[in-house]
N, C-alpha and C positions, 0 to 999 in steps of 0.2 A: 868410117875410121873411128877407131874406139879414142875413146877420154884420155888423155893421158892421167894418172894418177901415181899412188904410192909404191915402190916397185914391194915383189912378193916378199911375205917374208916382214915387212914393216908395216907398222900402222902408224894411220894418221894422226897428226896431232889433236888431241880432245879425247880419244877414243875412253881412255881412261876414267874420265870425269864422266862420260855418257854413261859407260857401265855401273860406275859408283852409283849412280843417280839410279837405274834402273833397279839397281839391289836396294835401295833402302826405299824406293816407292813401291818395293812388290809386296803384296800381301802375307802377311804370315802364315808358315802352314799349319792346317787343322794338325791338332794333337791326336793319337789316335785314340784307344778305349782306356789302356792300362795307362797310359801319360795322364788321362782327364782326373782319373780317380786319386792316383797318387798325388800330384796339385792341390784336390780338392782335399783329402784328406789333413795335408800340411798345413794350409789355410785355417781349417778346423781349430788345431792344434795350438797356432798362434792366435785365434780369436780366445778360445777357453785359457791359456796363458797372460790374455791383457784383462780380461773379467779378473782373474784370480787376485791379482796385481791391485787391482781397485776394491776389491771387494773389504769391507769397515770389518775389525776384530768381532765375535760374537759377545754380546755382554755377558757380563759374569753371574750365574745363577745368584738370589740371595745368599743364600748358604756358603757360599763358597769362601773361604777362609782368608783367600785371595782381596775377596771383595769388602770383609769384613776388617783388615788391614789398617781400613783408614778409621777405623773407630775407635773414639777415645778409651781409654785408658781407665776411666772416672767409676765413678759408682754407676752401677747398676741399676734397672729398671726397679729392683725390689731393693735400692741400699737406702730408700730414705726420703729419696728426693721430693720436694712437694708433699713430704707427709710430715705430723706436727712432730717434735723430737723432741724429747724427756731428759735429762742429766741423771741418772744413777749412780752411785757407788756400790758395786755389786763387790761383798765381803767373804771371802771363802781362804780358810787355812791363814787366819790371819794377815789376810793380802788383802789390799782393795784397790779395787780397778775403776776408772772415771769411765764410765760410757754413755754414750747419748742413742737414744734408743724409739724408733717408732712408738710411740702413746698408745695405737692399735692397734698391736702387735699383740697377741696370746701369748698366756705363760709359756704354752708349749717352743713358740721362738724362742721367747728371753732363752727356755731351756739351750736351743742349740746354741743362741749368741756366746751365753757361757761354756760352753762346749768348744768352742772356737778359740775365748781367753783361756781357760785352764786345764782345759784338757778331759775333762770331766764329762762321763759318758751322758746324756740327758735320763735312761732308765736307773743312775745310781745317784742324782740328784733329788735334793730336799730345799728348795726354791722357798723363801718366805719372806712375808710382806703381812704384819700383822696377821700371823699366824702364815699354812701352806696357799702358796698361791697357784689357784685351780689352772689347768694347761688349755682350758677351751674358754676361758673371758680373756677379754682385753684388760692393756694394763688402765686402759681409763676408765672400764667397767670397776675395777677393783679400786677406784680412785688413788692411782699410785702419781704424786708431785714431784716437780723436778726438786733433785737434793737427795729424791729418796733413800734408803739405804735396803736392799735386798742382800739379806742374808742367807748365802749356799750352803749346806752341809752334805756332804758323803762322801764315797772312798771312790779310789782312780784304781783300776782292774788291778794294776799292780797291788795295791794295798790289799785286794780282796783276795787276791792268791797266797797273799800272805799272812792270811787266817790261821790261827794252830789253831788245827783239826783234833788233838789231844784234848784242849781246854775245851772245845764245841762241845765234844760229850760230855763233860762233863758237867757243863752245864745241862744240857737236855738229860743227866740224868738228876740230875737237884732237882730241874723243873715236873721231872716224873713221879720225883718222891713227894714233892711240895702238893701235888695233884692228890696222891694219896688220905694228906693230912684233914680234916677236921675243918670245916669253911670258916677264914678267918674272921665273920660277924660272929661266928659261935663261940669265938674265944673267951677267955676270960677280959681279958688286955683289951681287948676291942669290944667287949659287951658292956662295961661299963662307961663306956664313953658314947655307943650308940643308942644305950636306955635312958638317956637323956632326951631323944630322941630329933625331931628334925628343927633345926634352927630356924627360926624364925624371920631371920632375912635372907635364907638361902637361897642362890640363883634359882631360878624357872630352870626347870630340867624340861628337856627333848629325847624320850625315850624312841631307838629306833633310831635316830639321826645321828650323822656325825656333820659337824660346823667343825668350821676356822675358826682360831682363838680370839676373844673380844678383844678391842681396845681397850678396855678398861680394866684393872686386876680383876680375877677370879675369891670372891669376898664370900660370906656369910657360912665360913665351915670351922671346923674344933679340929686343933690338934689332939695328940693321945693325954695331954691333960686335963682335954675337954674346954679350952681356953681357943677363944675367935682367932683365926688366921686366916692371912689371905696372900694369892700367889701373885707374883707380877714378872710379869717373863719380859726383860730384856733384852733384846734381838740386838740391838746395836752394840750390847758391851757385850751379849754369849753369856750372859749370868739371868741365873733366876733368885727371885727375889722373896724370902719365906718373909713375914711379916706379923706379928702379935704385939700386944697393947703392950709389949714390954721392950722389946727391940726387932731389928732387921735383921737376918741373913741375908750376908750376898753372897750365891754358890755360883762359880764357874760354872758351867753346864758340862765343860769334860770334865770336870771333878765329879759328878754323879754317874755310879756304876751302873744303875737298872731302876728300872721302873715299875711296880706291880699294883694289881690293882682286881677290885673284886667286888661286883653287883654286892649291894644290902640285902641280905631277906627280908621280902616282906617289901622292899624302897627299890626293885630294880635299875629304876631309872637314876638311881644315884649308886657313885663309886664308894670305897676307902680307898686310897692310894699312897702308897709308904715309895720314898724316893733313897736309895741305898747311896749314903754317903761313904760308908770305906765299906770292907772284906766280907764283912758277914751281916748277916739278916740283925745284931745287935744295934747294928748303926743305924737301922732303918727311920724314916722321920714320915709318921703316919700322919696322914691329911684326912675326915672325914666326910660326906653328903657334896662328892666332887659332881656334878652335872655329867651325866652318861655320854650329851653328846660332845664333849671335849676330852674326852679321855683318852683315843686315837690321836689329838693334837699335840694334848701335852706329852705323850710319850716318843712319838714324830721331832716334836721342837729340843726336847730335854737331851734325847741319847741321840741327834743328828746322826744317826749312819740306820744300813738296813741289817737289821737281826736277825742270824743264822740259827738262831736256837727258839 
């Protein structure tokens, strides 16, 4: 005789909970091939996504302006720092500027530092410190003190475009004609003061050289009287200084029109040198037995700009 049990149709009580149990103790099915790869691919995807996530910014190249950002503001590797510094008063168009300035620095610097105050091109520049100060020594070579006073002369391009080209010839043709004339040792005017002949304390000449001006006046030469003079160039006042056993001149240096000058026969290594105070060759103030190699200096320091003619 069979069991009695649940009639058809109904199940017993638990059935429920046995099946629950059966489904979550059974094994999970294998994936098949395209399920395996797509999974694995996704996986991928989220590991290269958490690396990303973590990975530190790249540094910044030197260079980069970005990086450069946090740098001060200050002077420069070349403004000075740790290098010994001079006080100047550098004087140009009667302006003067306080500067303190590397001691080891080349004229050729000083040239741009001025360049930077006034504007003033470095190739129309006449730089001087007891006489022209050379662009390849230092300024300690040339033993320049603080306080010193450098004096600038020459023109800003504006000024140079604004040459009358009328007056330029005309001068270069006086200078063509003056070429024509009679050498002025052979004059009358000038032969009796050079048959005198060479003075007896006259500077040591350097034929073939050209020097910077001395510290000390330019001594031992005859005016057209034949009476001792001597020149002293003032750089700090812009005046040159004529000088004879009777009294001084003192010439503004732009008060003086031109400068000419002309080997001795017979004495090449020594000048005559007449300095044109007004219009015409009447004014001239002849200086004789000038030292050949100052005569590019004095005419450099005297007419401050560069000559077209």
């Amino acid at each position: 005789m069979a069991a009695a049990g649940a009639p058809d149709g109904m199940e017993e009580p638990g059935m429920d909970t046995e099946a629950e149990t059966v489904a979550t103790e059974a094994p999970a099915r294998s994936l098949n091939c395209v399920e395996a790869e797509a999974a694995a691919g996704a996986a991928a995807e989220d590991s290269s996504a958490a690396r990303g996530s973590l990975q530190p910014a790249p540094a910044q190249p030197p260079g980069d302006p970005a990086a450069q950002a946090s740098v001060s503001n200050g002077e420069d590797a070349g403004g000075g720092a740790g290098r010994e510094l001079v006080d100047l008063k550098i004087i140009w168009n009667k302006t003067k500027h306080d500067v303190k300035f590397p001691l080891d620095s080349t004229g050729s610097e000083l040239k741009q530092k001025i360049h930077s105050i006034t504007g003033l091109p470095p190739a129309m520049q006449k730089v001087m410190y007891k006489g022209l100060v050379p662009e390849d020594k230092t300024l300690r070579e040339i033993k320049v003190t603080s306080g010193a006073k450098i004096m600038v002369v020459g023109s800003t391009i504006n000024d140079v475009l604004a040459v009358n080209t009328p007056k330029d010839a005309a001068q270069q043709d006086a200078k063509a004609e003056e070429n024509k004339k009679e050498p002025l040792c052979r004059q009358k005017q000038h032969r009796k003061v050079l048959d005198k002949g060479k003075p007896e304390d006259v500077m040591p000449s350097v034929k073939g050289a050209q020097e910077r001006l001395p510290a000390v006046p330019l001594s031992g030469m005859y005016n057209k009287s034949g009476g001792k003079v001597r020149l002293t160039f003032k750089l700090e006042q812009d005046q040159l200084w004529i000088g004879t056993k009777e009294r001084t001149e003192k010439l503004p240096m732009g008060s003086i029109k031109n400068v000419v000058s002309e080997p001795i026969e017979g004495h090449e290594d020594y000048h005559m040198m007449a300095f044109q105070l007004g219009p015409t060759e009447a004014s001239y103030y002849w200086v004789y037995w000038v030292p050949t190699q100052y005569v590019d200096a004095i005419k450099d320091t005297v007419l401050g700009k560069w000559q077209y003619f």
